[in-house]
N, C-alpha and C positions, 0 to 999 in steps of 0.2 A: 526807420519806423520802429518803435517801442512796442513792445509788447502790449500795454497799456492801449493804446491808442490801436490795437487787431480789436482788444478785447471790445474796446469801446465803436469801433466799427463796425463788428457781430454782433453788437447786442441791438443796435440801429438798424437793423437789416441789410448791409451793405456788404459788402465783395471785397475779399483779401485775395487778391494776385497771386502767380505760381509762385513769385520769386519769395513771398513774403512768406510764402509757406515752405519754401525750400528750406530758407535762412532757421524759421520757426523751428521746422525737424532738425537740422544740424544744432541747435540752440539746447533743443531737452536730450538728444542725444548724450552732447557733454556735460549734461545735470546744471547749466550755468542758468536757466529758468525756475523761479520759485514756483511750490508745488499751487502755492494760492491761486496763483495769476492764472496757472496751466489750466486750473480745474474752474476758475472764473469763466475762461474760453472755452473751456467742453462746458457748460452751461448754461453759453451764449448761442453755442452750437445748437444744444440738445434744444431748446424754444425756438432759433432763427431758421436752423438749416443749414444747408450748405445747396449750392446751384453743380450740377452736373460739370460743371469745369474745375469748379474749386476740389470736389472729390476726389476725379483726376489726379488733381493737381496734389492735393494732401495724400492719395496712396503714394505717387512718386515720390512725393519727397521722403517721406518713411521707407519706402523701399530702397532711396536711394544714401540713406544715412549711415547703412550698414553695408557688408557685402551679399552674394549671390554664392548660391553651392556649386562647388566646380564639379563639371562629368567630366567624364572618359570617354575616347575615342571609342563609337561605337557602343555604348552603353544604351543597356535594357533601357525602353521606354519606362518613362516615370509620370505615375497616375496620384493622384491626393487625393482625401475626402476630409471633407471639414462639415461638420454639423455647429447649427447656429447654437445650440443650447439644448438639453433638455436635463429631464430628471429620472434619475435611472437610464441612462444613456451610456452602453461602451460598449458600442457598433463598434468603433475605432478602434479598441483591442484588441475584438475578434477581425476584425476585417483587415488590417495592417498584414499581419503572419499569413493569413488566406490568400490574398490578391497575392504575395508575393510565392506560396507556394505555386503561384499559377502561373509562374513568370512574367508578371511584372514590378516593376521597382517603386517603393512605395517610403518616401521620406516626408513622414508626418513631423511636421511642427505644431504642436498643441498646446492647449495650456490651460490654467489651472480653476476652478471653480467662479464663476461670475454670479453673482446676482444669488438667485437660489438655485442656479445650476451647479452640478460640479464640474470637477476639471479632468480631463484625463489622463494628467502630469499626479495632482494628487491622487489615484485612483492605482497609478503604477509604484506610485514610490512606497504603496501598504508592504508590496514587496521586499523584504529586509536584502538592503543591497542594491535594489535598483537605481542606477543615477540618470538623469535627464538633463543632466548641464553635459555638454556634449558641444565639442567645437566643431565650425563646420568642415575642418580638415577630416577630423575622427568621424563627423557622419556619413561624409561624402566616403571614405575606405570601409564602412558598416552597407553601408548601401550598397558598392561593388560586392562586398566578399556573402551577402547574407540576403540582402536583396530589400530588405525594410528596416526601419528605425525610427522610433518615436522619441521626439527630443522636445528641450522646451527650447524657447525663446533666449537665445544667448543675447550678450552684447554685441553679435557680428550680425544678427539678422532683426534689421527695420530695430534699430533700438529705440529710436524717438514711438515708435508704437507700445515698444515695450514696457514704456513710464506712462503714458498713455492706457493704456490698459489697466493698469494695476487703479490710474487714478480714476477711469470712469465706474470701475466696480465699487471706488469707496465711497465717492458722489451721484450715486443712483441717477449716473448719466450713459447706462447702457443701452438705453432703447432709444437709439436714434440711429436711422437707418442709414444715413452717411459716415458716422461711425464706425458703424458696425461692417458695413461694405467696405473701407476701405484699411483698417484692420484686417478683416479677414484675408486681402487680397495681397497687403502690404508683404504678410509672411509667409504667403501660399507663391509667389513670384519670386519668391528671392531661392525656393527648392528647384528651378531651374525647370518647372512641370512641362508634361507634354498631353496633359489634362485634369481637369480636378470638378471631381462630382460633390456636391454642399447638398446638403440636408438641413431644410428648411422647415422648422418647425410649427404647425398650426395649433391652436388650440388654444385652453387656458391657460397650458401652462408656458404655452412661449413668448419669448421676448418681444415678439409684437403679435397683436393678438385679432389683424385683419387681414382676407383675404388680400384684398386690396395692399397692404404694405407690405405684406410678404411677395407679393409680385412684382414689387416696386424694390424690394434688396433685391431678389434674384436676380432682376431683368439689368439693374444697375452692376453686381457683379461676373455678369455674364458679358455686360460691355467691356468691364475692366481687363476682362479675362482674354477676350477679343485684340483690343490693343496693343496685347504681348504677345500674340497667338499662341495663343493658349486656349483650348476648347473650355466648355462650361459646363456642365448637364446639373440640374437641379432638381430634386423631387421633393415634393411637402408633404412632409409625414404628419401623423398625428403625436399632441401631446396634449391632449386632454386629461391621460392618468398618464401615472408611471409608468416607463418602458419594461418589459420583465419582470421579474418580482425585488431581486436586489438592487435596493437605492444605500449608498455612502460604498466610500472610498473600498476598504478591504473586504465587504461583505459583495461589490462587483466584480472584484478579481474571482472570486470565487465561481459568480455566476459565466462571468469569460472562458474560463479553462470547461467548465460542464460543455461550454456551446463547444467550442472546440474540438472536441471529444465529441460530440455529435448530440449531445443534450441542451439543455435550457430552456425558457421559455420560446413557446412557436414564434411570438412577436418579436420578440429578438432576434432568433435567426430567419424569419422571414425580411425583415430589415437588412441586415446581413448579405443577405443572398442577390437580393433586389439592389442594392448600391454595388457588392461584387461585380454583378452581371455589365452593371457599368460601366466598370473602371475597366473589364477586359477587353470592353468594343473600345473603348478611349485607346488601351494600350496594342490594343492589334492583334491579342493570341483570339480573340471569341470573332466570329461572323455574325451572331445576334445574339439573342438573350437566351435561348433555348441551350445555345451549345455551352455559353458561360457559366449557365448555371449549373448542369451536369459536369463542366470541368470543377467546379467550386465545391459543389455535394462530394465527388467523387477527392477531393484536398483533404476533405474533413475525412471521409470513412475510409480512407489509407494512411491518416495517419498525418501527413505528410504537414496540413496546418498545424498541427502540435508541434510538433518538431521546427517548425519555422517558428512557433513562439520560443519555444526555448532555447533557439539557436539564438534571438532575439535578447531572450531574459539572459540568457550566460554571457554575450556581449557588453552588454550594459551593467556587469556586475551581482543583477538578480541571483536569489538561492534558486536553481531551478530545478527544486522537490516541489515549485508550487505546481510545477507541469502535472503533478503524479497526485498528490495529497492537497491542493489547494487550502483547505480548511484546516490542517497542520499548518502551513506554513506560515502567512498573514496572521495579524493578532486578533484574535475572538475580544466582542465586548465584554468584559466583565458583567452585567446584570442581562440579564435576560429578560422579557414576560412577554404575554399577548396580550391584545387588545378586540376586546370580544364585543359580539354585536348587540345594542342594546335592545335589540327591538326583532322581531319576525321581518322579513322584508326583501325589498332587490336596490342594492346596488345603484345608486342612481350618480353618485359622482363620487372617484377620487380624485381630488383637488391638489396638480400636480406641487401649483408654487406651493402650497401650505406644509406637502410633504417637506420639499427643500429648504424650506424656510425651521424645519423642525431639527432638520439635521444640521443645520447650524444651529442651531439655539442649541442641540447636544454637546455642541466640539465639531461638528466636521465639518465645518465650514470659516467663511471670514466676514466679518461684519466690518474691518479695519486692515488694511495694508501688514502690518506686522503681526497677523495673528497665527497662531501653531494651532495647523488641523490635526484633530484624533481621525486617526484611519479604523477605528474599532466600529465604534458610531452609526448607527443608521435604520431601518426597518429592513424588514420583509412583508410586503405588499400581496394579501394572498387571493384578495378577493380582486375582482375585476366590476365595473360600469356592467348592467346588465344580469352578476351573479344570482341567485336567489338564495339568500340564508335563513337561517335559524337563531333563535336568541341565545346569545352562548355561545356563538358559531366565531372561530378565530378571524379577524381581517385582517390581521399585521402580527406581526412579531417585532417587538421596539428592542433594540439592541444599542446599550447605554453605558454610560463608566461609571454608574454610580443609581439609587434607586433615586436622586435626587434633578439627574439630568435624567429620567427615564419620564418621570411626571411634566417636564416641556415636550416629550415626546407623545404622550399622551395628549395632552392639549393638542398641538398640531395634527396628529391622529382625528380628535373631535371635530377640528375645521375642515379636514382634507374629505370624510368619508362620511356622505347623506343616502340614506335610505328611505326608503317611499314603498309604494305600493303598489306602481305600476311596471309595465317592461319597457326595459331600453332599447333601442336597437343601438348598436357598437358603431361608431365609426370607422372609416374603413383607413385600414393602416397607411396607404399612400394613397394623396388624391389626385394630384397632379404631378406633369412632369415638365420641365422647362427648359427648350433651349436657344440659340438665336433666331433655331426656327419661329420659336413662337411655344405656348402654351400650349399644353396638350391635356384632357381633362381624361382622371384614368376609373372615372367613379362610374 
C-alpha cells in the first residue's frame, strides 16, 4: 500500500488498518516520506476524521517508532501534566519543580509553540544555557537524582509524531481532535506515567472552541490512557483571555520564578495549585485535595519549589541567577511602550488568539518550520474581562525588538482588547473536571 493510495482513501472517507499505520509511523520516522504527501494526509485527516480504532491504532504506532523511558527498581511514582494549548500558559514551569518538591516524579516531555500558542520548550530555552535535547538515558538519571525534567521531543520518543507535529503547525492542520489525542498520548506513554492530568482548554482562545469537542479529546484521551493503565484526570480551564499577565517566551520565565517565590498573578497559581493537588492523589503522597494543596502552598513558602527549579535549571545547563534576578538574567526587549485605553469603559474582551497571533507577527513565534523565535518579544496584559478603566489608562505593555515590530503589536493589541459599557461577570477558571468516571461539573 503507497502512501498515495492512504491519502486517497482518507480523503473518500474510508479506513486505514493498524498495520498500515504501523508501516506509515516506521515510514516518517526514518524521514523516507515526503513532507507533501505527509501533510496531504493530515488534511485528509483534519476534514475526514479518524474512527476510534484508527486513533488507537495511529497513537501506537507513534509510540511505538521510538523507545520508552527506562525506571528503576522501586522508583518514585511518576505523574505528567500536559495542557492542550493556551496563551500566556506556564502552569508547566511552575508546576514540574512543585510536584516534584512534593515527592513525586515528574518527566515532562513538551514542546514548542503551536498555532498562536507557545511552547514551553521555547519559553525555557530564553534561559541562556538551558538545553532540552536531552536523551532518554540523561532523562531517566535527572529524574532519579532530582526528581523532574522538562525535555523536548527527541528522536528516541514517538519520532513519527515528532515530524508530525512540526508539520500540522505549518499546515493549519491542528484542530483535529484525533490528532491532537493521539499526539499528546503518543509522548505522554513513552515517560513510562503512573498518571497524567491534561489541561483542556475552553474558550476563544483554544484549539477547539466547543463544549462538546472538548469532551470528546478528553473522554478519547482518558481511553487512551486506560489502555496502558495509566490514570487520566482532566480539567477545563478557561482561555477566553490570557493566562497571567506575561505572554512570550522570556517575559514568562520571568513571571514563573515570581510564582515560585510565592507571587504572580492569582490565576496562575490558582491553576497551579488545582492541577498540583492532582498529580499528588495520582502519585499517592496527598489523600485529597485539601491535604495536597497545603503540601504544595507549604513547597512554595519553604522555599523548597525554588530550589527544585534550580536544581532543574543547573541540570540542564541553565544560568541559574535567573532563580534570584529573573529580569537580569533573560534578555529584555529592546523597545518598550504601552498601549492605553481609548475610551472610558470596562473591559469586555481580551481576545486570547489575536494576542498570540501578535506575538508572532513580533518574532516570537513560527509561521513556518524553520523559523528563529525572539524570546525578548511579547506583552504584558494588565487589564483583565470585566476591569473598569479610564482613558489613558495602560492595558498592555508591548515589548518589541524594534519600534517597527512594536506597531504589529499594536494592531493585534486593537483586535484582542474591546471595551463597552457594561459589566462582565469573569468566567470561572476551572469548569469541569473529567475522568473515566464520567464528567463532573465544578461551576
Amino acid at each position: 500500500m503507497t502512501l498515495r493510495d492512504l491519502i486517497e482513501r482518507k480523503r473518500d472517507g474510508g479506513h486505514i488498518d493498524a498495520a498500515d499505520w504501523h508501516e506509515l509511523a516506521r515510514e516518517i520516522a526514518a524521514g523516507t516520506l515526503p513532507d507533501y504527501q505527509v501533510s496531504a494526509l493530515l488534511m485528509a485527516i483534519f476534514f475526514r476524521g479518524l474512527s476510534d480504532d484508527e486513533t488507537v491504532a495511529l497513537t501506537e504506532a507513534m509510540l511505538k517508532s521510538g523507545r520508552t523511558m527506562e525506571r528503576s527498581t522501586g522508583a518514585t511514582r511518576r505523574v505528567d501534566k500536559h495542557s492542550v494549548g493556551g496563551v500566556g500558559d506556564k502552569v508547566s514551569i511552575v508546576l514540574a519543580p512543585l510536584v516534584a518538591a512534593c515527592g513525586v516524579a515528574v518527566p515532562m516531555v513538551s514542546g514548542r509553540g503551536l498555532g498562536h500558542t507557545g511552547g514551553t520548550l521555547d519559553k525555557l530555552e530564553s534561559i541562556p544555557g538551558f538545553h532540552t535535547r536531552l536523551s532518554l538515558a540523561q532523562a531517566g538519571a535527572q529524574i532519579d537524582r532530582i526528581g523532574c525534567v522538562i525535555m523536548g521531543q527527541t528522536g528516541e520518543i514517538a519520532p513519527a509524531d515528532r515530524t508530525l507535529y512540526s508539520l500540522r503547525d505549518a499546515t493549519a492542520t491542528v484542530e483535529s481532535i484525533p490528532l491532537i489525542a493521539s499526539s499528546i498520548m503518543s509522548k505522554k506513554l513513552a515517560e513510562g506515567l503512573d498518571g497524567l492530568v491534561l489541561d483542556v482548554k475552553t474558550g476563544a482562545g483554544a484549539f477547539l472552541t466547543t463544549f462538546e469537542d472538548d469532551i470528546a479529546l478528553t473522554t478519547m484521551m482518558i481511553a487512551l490512557g486506560a489502555r496502558h493503565s495509566c490514570p487520566v484526570v482532566a480539567l477545563l480551564t478557561d482561555m477566553d483571555s490570557p493566562l497571567g499577565i506575561a505572554c512570550g517566551n522570556a517575559n514568562e520565565i520571568v513571571e514563573s520564578v515570581q510564582s515560585l517565590k510565592g507571587g504572580g498573578p492569582p490565576d496562575l497559581r490558582e491553576l497551579v495549585l488545582r492541577f498540583g493537588a492532582e498529580m499528588l492523589q495520582l502519585g499517592g503522597v496527598s489523600r485529597d485535595p485539601a491535604d495536597a494543596r497545603e503540601k504544595l502552598e507549604h513547597a512554595i513558602a519553604s522555599g523548597r519549589a525554588l530550589e527544585k527549579f534550580r536544581d532543574m535549571v543547573a541540570a540542564q545547563g541553565g544560568d541559574v541567577a535567573v532563580c534570584e534576578e529573573p529580569a537580569l538574567v533573560v534578555s529584555a526587549a529592546p523597545h518598550r511602550e504601552d498601549y492605553l485605553a481609548s475610551r472610558d469603559g470596562v473591559v469586555q474582551r481580551v481576545e486570547p488568539r489575536a494576542v498570540g497571533k501578535g506575538i508572532t507577527a513580533m518574532g516570537g513565534g513560527r509561521t513556518k518550520m524553520s523559523d528563529v523565535v525572539d524570546p525578548r518579544v511579547g506583552f504584558q496584559i494588565l487589564a483583565k474581562p470585566g476591569d473598569r478603566v479610564a482613558r489613558g489608562h495602560p492595558l498592555a505593555t508591548i515589548l518589541a525588538r524594534d519600534a517597527a515590530s512594536a506597531a504589529a503589536g499594536r494592531a493585534a493589541l486593537d483586535a484582542a482588547f474591546v471595551l463597552g459599557d457594561s459589566d462582565v461577570k469573569r468566567r470561572p477558571l476551572v469548569s469541569h473536571r473529567v475522568t473515566a468516571a464520567g464528567v463532573e461539573s465544578l461551576l
